[in-house]
C-alpha positions as CSV (number, residue, x, y, z in Angstrom):
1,X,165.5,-104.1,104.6
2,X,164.0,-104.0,101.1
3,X,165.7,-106.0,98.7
4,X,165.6,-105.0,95.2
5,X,167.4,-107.1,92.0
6,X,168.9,-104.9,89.0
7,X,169.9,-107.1,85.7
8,X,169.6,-106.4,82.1
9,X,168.5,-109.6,81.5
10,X,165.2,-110.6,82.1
11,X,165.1,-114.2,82.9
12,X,167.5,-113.8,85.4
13,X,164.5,-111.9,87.2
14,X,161.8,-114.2,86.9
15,X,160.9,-116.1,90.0
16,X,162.2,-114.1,92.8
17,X,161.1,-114.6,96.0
18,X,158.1,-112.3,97.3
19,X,159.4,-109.5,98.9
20,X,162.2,-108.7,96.7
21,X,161.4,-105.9,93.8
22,X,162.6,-107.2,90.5
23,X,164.3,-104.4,88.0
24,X,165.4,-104.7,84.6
25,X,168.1,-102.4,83.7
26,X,168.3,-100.8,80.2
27,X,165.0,-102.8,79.3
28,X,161.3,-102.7,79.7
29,X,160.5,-104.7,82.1
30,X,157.2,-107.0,82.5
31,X,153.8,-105.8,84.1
32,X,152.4,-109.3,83.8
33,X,155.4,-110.6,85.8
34,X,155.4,-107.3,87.8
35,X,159.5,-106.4,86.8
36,X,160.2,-103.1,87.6
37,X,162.1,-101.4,84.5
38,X,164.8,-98.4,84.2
39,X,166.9,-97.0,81.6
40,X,165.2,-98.4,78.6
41,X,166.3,-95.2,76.4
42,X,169.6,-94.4,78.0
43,X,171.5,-96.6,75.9
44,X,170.4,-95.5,72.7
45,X,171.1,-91.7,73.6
46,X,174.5,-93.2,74.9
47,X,175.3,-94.3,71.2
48,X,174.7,-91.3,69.9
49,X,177.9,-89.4,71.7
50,X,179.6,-92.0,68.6
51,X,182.5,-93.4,71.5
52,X,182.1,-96.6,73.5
53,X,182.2,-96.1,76.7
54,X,185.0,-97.5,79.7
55,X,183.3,-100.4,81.7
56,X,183.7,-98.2,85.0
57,X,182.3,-95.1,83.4
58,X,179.0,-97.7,82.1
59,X,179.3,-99.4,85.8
60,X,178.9,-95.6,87.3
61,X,176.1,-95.2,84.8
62,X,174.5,-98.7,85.9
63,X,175.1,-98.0,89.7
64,X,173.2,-94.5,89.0
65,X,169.9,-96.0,87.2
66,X,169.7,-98.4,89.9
67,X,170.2,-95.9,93.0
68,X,167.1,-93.7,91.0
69,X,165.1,-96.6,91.0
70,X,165.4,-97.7,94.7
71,X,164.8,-94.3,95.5
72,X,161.6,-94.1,93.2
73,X,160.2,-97.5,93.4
74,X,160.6,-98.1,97.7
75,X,158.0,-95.5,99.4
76,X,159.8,-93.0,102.9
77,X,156.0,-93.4,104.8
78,X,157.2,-97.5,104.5
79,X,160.5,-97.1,106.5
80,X,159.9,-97.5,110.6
81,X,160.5,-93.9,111.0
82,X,158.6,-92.4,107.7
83,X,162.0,-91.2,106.6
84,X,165.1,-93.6,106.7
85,X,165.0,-96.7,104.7
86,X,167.1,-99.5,104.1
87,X,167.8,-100.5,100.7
88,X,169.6,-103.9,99.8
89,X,171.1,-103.6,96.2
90,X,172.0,-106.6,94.3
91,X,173.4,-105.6,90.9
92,X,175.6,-106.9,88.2
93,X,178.6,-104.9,86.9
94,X,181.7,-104.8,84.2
95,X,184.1,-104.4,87.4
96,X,182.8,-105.5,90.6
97,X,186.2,-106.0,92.4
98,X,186.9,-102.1,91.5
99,X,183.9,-101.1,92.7
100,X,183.7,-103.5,95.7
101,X,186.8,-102.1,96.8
102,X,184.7,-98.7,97.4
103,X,181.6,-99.9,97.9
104,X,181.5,-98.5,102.0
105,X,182.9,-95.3,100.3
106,X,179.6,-95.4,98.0
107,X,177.1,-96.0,100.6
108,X,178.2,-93.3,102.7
109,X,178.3,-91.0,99.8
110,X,174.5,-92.3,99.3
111,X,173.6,-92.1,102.9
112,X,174.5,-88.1,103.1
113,X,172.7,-87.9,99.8
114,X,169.5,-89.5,100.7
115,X,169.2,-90.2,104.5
116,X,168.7,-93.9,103.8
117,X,170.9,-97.1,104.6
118,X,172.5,-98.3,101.6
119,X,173.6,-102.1,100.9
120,X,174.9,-103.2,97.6
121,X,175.9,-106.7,96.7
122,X,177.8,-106.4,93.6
123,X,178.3,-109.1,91.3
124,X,179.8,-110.2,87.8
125,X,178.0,-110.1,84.4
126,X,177.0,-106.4,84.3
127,X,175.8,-104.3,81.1
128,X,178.8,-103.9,78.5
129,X,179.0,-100.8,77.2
130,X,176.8,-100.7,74.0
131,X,178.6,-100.1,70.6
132,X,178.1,-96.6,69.6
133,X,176.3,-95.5,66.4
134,X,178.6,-94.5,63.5
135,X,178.7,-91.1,61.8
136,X,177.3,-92.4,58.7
137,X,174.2,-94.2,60.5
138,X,170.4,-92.5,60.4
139,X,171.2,-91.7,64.3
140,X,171.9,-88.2,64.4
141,X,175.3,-88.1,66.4
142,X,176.0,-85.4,69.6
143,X,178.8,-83.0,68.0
144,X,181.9,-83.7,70.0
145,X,184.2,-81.8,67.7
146,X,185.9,-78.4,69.6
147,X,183.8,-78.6,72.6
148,X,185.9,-78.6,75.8
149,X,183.7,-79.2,78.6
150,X,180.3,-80.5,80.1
151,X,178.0,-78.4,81.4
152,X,174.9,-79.7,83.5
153,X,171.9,-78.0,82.0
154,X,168.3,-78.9,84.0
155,X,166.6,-75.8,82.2
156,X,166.4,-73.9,86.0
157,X,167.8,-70.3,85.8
158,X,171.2,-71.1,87.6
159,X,172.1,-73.9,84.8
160,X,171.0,-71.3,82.1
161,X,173.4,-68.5,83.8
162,X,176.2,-71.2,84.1
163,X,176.0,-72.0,80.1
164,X,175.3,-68.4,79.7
165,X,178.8,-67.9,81.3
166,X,180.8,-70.2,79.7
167,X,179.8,-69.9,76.5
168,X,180.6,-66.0,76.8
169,X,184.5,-66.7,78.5
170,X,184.8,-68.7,74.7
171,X,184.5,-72.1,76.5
172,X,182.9,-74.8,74.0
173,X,180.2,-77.0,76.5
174,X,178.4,-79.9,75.6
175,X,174.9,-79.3,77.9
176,X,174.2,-82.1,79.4
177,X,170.1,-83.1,80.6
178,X,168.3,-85.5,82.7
179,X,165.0,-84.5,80.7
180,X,162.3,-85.6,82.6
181,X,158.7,-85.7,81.4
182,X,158.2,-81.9,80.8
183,X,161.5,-81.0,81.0
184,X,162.7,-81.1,78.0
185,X,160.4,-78.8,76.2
186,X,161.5,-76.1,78.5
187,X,165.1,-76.9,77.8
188,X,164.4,-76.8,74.2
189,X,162.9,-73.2,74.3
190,X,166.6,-71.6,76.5
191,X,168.4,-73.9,73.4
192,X,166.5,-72.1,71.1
193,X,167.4,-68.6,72.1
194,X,171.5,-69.8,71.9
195,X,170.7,-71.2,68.7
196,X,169.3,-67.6,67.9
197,X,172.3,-66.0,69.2
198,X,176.1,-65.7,68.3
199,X,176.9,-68.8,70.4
200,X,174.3,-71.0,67.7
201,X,177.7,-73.4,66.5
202,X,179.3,-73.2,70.0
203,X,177.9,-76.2,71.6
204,X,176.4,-79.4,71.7
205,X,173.5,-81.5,73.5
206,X,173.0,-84.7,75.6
207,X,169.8,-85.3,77.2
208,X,169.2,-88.8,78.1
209,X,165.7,-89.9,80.6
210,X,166.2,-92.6,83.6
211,X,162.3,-93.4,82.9
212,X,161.7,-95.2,86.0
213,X,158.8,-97.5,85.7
214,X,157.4,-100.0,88.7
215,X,154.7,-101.9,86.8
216,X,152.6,-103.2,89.5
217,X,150.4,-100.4,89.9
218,X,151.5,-99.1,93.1
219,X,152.6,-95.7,93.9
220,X,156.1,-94.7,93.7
221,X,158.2,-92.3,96.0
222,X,158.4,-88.2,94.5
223,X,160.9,-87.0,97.1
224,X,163.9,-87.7,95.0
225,X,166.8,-87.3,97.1
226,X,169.0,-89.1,94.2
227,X,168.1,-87.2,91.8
228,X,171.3,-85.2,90.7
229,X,173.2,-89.2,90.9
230,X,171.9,-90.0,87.3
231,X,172.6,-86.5,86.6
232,X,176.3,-86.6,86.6
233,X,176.3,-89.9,85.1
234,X,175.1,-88.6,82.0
235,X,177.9,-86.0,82.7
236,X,180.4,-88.7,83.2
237,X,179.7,-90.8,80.1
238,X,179.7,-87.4,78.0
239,X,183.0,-86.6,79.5
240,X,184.3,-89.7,78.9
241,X,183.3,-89.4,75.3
242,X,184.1,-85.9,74.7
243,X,187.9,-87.0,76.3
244,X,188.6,-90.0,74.0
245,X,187.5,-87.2,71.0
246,X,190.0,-83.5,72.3
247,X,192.2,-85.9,73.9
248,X,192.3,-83.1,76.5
249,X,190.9,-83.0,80.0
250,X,187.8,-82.5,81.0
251,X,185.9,-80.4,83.4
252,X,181.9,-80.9,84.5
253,X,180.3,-77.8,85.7
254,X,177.7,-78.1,87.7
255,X,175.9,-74.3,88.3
256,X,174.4,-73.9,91.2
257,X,173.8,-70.5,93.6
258,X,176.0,-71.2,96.8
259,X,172.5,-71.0,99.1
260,X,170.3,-73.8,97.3
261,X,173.9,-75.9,97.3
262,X,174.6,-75.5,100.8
263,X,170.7,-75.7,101.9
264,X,171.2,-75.0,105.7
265,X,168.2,-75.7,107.3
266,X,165.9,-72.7,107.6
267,X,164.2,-74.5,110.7
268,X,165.1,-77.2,113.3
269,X,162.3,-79.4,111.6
270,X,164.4,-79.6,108.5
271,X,167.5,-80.4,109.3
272,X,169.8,-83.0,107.4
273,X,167.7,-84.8,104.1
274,X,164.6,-83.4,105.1
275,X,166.4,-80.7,102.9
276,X,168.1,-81.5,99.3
277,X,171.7,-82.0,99.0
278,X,171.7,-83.1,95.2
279,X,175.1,-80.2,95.0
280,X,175.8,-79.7,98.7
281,X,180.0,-79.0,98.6
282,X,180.3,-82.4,101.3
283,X,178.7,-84.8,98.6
284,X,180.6,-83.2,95.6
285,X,183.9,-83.0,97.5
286,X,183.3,-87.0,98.5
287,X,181.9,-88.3,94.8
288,X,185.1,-86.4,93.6
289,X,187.1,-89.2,95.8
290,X,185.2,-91.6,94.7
291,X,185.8,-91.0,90.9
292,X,189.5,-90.8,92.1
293,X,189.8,-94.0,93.7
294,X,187.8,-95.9,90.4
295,X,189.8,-94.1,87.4
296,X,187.1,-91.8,86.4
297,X,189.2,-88.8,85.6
298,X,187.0,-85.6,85.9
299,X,186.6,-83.0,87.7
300,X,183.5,-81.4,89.3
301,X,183.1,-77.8,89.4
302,X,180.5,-75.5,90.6
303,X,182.0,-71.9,89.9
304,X,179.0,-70.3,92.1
305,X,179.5,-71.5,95.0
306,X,179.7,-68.8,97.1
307,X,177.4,-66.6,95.0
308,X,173.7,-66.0,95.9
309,X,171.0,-66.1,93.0
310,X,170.7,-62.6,92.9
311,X,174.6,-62.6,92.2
312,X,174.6,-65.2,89.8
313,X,172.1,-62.5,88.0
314,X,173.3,-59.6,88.4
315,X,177.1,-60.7,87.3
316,X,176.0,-62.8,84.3
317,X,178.1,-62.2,81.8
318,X,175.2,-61.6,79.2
319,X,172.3,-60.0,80.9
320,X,170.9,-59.2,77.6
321,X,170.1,-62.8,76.4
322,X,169.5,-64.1,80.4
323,X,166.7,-61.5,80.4
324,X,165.1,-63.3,77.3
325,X,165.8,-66.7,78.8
326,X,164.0,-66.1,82.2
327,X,161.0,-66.5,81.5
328,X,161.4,-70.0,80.1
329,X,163.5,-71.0,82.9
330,X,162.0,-73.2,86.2
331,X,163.2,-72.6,89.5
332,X,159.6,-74.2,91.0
333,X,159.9,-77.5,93.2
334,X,156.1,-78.3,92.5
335,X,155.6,-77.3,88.9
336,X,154.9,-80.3,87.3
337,X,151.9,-80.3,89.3
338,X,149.9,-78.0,87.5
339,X,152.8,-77.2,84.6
340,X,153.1,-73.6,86.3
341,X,155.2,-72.4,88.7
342,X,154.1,-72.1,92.3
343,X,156.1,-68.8,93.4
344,X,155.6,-70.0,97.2
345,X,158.3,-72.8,97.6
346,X,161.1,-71.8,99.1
347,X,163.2,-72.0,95.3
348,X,160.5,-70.0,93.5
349,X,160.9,-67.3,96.4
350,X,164.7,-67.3,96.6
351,X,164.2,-67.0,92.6
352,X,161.9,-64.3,93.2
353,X,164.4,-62.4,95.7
354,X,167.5,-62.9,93.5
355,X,165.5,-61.2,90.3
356,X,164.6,-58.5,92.8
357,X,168.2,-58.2,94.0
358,X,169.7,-57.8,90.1
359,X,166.5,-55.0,89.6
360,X,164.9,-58.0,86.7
361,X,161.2,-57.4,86.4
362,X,160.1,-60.0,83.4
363,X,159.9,-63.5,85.0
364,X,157.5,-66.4,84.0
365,X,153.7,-66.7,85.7
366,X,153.4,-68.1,88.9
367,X,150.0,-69.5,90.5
368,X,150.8,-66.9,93.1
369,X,152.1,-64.1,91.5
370,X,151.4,-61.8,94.1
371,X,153.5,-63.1,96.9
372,X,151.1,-61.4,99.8
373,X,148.6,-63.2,98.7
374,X,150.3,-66.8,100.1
375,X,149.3,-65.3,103.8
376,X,145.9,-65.9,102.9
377,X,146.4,-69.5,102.1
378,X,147.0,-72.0,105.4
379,X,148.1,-74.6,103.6
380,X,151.1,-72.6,101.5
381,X,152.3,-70.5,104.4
382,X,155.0,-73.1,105.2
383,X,158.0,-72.3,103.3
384,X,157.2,-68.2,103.7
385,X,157.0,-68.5,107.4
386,X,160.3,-70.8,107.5
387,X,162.3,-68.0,105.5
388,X,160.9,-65.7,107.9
389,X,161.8,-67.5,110.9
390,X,165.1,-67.5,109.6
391,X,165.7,-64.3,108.5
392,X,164.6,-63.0,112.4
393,X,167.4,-65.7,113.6
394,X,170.3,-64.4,111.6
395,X,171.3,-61.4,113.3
396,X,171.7,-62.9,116.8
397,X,172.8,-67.1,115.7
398,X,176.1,-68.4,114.6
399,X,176.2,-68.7,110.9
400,X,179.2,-70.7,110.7
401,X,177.8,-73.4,113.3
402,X,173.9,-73.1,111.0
403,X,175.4,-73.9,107.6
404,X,177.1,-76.9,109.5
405,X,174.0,-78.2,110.0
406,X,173.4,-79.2,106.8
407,X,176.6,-81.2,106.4
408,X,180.6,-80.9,106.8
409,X,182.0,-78.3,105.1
410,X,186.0,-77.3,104.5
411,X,187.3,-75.3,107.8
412,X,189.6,-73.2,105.7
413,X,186.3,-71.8,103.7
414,X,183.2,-72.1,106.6
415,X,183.1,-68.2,106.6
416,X,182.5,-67.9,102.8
417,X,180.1,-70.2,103.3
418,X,178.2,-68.6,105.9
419,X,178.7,-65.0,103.7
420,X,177.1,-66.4,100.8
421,X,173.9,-68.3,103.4
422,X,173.6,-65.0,104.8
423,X,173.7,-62.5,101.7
424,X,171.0,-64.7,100.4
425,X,168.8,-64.4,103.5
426,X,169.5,-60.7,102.6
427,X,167.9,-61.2,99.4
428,X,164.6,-62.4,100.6
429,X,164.4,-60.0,103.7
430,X,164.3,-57.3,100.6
431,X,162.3,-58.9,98.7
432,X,159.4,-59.3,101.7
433,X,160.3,-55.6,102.9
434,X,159.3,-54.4,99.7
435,X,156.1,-56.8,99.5
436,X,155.2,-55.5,102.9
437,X,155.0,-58.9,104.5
438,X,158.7,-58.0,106.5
């Protein structure tokens, strides 16, 4: 089991014993001494929603920033079976008893999310929430004031649809990012074409970075299955701030096409993490209980989940602007490799299948833009050949038992579920008809 220590003060890191990975929360670490860091900018972009936040809504924040940095910092080819690892967490927080009391809740939560065994040792002493900045200050304050819900906005098509949507039913969102390094700029160019729109005063921004950093040189893990954890974090301390402002309830939307969320396994070699589940209905439905049982009082929403891509499009309540906004959105699981879209992954071809579906031609470049050409590439054939494989299995399997693959799903709605899995299989088989590869 890898052990790995999480305080936000530093001498309390110093002279570990080997073996253990040393992480300083909210600062920036050490590279002489080898201390990990995380979070060194979050609080700053935390002071700028101008409300201090609850110590459980800062302990869910903490808690987040150390489950990315596990995940980042302890390589999958290091666990016994090149997948599975086991993680021991020691970490200080506002409330340890509360979140003791749900701590086997958490790790199960995390265990469905990631594949790996999670331990946490909680203890007293954690991070107060910092003291916000004031209106007056030079910090430019988020603009809380008539906004009525958070909206998770990554910059990929579905989250531009999803604010696209909201902000057309009248509804006021505050758009919440995790800007990773070349993220942001692509978020800033959809922001842009709101600002240039009628919805310019309609909404607000948070974008806040985790900023991971190991400082000893050695590689760090890119599969990521945590990723959408520090995600709704800076959801929940948004909603949290935006709540203590409207004094109303709030709602998190999180937009995602009902195919990517479920991610059934398109062969048997992918089955359970091997696939995403950063909004798979099972870890949504069980984070929900958790925010229950600790008092955080929002709820999660994903108004597309049992709409394919292609629906998302073709139903968007402005096509107009969404056809402007393409272009600059990312769908592409490898882009930051070469800062272009790939067009081969399995999202960039369910991407390319649900603009085909809503009859959208403009879409951004890819490094394969003409998708016959993947078949003359070994090494790239993978996620084509898997979509294949399942779209020849879907006449004659069991779609209701196939989505159950990729984790428990509500009895009462398994059929939806397996509509919207199937419909989007539909999608690609068109989209390859038409390329002549089907």
């Amino acid at each position: 089991m890898t052990q790995l220590v999480f305080h936000h003060d530093i001498e309390q890191l110093k002279n570990l014993p080997n073996g253990v990975i040393p992480v300083h929360l909210y600062g920036v670490g050490n590279k002489k001494l080898q201390i990990a860091n995380i979070g060194n900018k979050v609080l700053d972009e935390v002071k700028r929603l101008g409300i201090e936040p609850s110590d459980v809504v800062m302990d869910f924040l903490t808690i987040a920033l150390a489950v990315t940095a596990a995940d980042t910092f302890v390589l999958r080819k290091d666990a016994a079976n090149g997948w599975c690892r086991s993680l021991s967490i020691t970490l200080p927080l506002c409330q340890p008893d509360i979140w003791q009391a749900n701590k086997t809740h958490l790790e199960q939560i995390l265990h469905f999310l990631s594949g790996d065994i999670w331990q946490f040792n909680f203890q007293a002493g954690g991070k107060l929430p910092p003291q916000p900045h004031k209106l007056n200050s030079r910090a430019k304050l988020v603009d809380l004031r008539n906004k009525d819900c958070i909206c998770l906005f990554s910059g990929g098509l579905d989250s531009a649809i999803g604010a696209v949507d909201l902000l057309e039913q009248g509804y006021s969102p505050v758009l919440v990012s995790h800007s990773y390094k070349g993220d942001k700029s692509r978020q800033q160019m959809i922001i842009e074409k709101f600002n240039q729109s009628r919805y310019a005063n309609q909404f607000s921004q948070f974008n806040a970075i985790a900023q991971p950093h190991l400082n000893n040189g050695r590689t760090t893990e890119i599969t990521m299955r945590t990723r959408s954890l520090n995600f709704l974090a800076f959801a929940v301390v948004s909603a949290y701030a935006l709540q203590e402002v409207v004094q109303e309830e709030i709602d998190i939307f999180v937009p995602e096409n009902g195919v990517i969320s479920i991610n059934a396994p398109l062969t048997p070699r992918r089955v359970g993490t091997l696939s995403t589940r950063t909004t798979h209905p099972y870890f949504i439905q069980e984070l929900q209980k958790l925010f229950t049982a600790v008092n955080i009082p929002f709820t999660l929403k994903n108004p597309y989940q049992f709409k394919t891509k292609g629906q998302m499009i073709a139903e968007c309540a402005n096509l107009p602007l969404l056809q402007q906004i393409i272009p600059d959105t990312v769908s592409c699981s490898h882009w930051k490799r070469k800062n272009q879209q790939c067009g081969v992954c399995v999202p960039c071809l369910i991407r390319r299948a649900s603009l085909h579906y809503a009859g959208i031609t403009n879409d951004a470049e890819y490094e394969f833009n003409d998708i016959r050409q993947i078949l003359t590439h070994q090494d790239r054939k993978d996620d084509l050949f898997a979509l294949m494989s399942a779209i020849g299995q879907k006449k004659h399997r069991n779609i209701n038992q196939w989505v159950l693959q990729s984790g428990s799903l509500p009895a009462q709605q398994l059929n939806q579920f397996a509509d919207v899995f199937r419909n989007g299989l539909n999608e690609v088989e068109q989209l390859l008809i038409v390329n002549q590869i089907l």
